[in-house]
N, C-alpha and C positions, 0 to 999 in steps of 0.2 A: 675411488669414485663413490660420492655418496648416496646411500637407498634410496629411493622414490619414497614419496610420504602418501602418493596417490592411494588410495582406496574405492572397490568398487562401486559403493554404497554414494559415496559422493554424485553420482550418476543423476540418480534421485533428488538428491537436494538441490543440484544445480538447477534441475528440470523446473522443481516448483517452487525455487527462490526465484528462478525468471519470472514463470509463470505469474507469480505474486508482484512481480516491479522491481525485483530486487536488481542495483547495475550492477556489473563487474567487478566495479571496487568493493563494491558489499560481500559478494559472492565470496571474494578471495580472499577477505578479510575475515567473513564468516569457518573457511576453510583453517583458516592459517597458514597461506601461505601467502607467496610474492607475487605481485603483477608477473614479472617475468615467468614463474612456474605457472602461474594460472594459463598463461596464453602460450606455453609449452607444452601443456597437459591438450588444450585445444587444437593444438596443431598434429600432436604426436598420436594420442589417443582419440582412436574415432569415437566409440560410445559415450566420453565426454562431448565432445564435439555436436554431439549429436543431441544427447542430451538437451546441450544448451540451446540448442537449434531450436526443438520442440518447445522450449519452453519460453522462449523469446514470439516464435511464431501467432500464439494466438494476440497480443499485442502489436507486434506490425500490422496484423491483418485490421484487427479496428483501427489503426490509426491509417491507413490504406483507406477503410472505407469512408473514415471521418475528411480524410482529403477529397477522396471523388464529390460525396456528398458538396462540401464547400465550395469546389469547384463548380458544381453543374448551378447551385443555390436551390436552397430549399424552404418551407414554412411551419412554423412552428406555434404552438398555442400557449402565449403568456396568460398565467392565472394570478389576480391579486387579490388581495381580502384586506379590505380595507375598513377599519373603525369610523363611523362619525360620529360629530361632537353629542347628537341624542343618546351615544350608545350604543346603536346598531350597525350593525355589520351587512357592509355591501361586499358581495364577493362579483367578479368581473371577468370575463374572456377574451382576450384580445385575440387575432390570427397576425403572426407579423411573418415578415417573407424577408428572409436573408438572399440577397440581388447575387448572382453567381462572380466568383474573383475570378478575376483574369490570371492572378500571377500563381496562384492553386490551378488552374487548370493547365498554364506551360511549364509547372512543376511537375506535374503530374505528364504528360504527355513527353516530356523529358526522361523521366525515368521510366514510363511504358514503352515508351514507343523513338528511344534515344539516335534511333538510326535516322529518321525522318525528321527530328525535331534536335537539331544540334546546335550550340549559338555560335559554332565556328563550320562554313561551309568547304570543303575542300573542292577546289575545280583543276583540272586535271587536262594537261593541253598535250596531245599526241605532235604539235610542232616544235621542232628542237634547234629551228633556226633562227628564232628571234634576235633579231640585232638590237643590241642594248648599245645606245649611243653613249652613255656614260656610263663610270668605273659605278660597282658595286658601291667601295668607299665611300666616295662622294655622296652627300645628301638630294636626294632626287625631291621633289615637291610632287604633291597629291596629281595635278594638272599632269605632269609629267608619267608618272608609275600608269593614267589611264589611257595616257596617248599609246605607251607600249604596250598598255593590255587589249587597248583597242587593234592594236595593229598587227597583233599575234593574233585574235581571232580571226581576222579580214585573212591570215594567211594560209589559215588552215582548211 
């Protein structure tokens, strides 16, 4: 079986190569080692694992609030400085307002809150007697599949 090339010290550098931007393939590459050990070291060894955790974390966290923000919409102060042909220099303030996304806000609401906000709903019928006029097999049409969902509700 061959040694572990793992070192304690790596602990640290993973922490503030995350910390810095650095992704995974940098990291393991900065190590010398292989994807596969890299994400061997992270499953087996907790203080890497951990490491990496912390150092990744302050980054989700702005990118986390740079979603709610874009979500919710927010307004911002464009500054420009502009030369005119005498010479002189006009500087400017605009206020502009970034309008809230809708698809940032059911991203976000998907991953907070995924129990209540799911793009697949499961409905769940306690009747076990529905008669199904035709074979599973056979191609049923849309009209069809809601006549029997209508008639499985009606029965329960």
């Amino acid at each position: 079986m061959a040694k572990s090339k793992y070192k304690d010290e790596w602990c640290l550098l993973v922490e503030k190569w995350a910390r810095d931007g650095l992704d995974d393939k940098q990291m393991y590459e900065n190590l010398g080692i292989s994807h596969d050990t890299f994400y061997k070291y992270n499953r087996e060894i907790p203080a890497f694992a951990e490491a990496l955790k912390r150092g990744k974390a302050p980054r989700i966290i702005h990118v986390e609030n740079a979603l709610y923000k874009r979500a919710l919409g927010y307004s911002y102060t464009e500054k420009k400085t502009v030369e005119k042909q005498d010479g002189s220099i006009e500087k400017t303030e605009t206020i502009k307002e970034v309008i809230p996304d809708v698809t940032a806000q059911i991203f976000f609401l998907k991953c907070k809150d995924g129990e209540h906000w799911k793009d697949k709903q499961i409905i769940e019928s306690t009747n076990t007697n529905v008669n199904l006029e035709k074979n599973i097999s056979e191609e049923m049409t849309a009209e069809e599949a809601s006549q029997i969902y209508t008639q499985a509700l009606r029965d329960e």
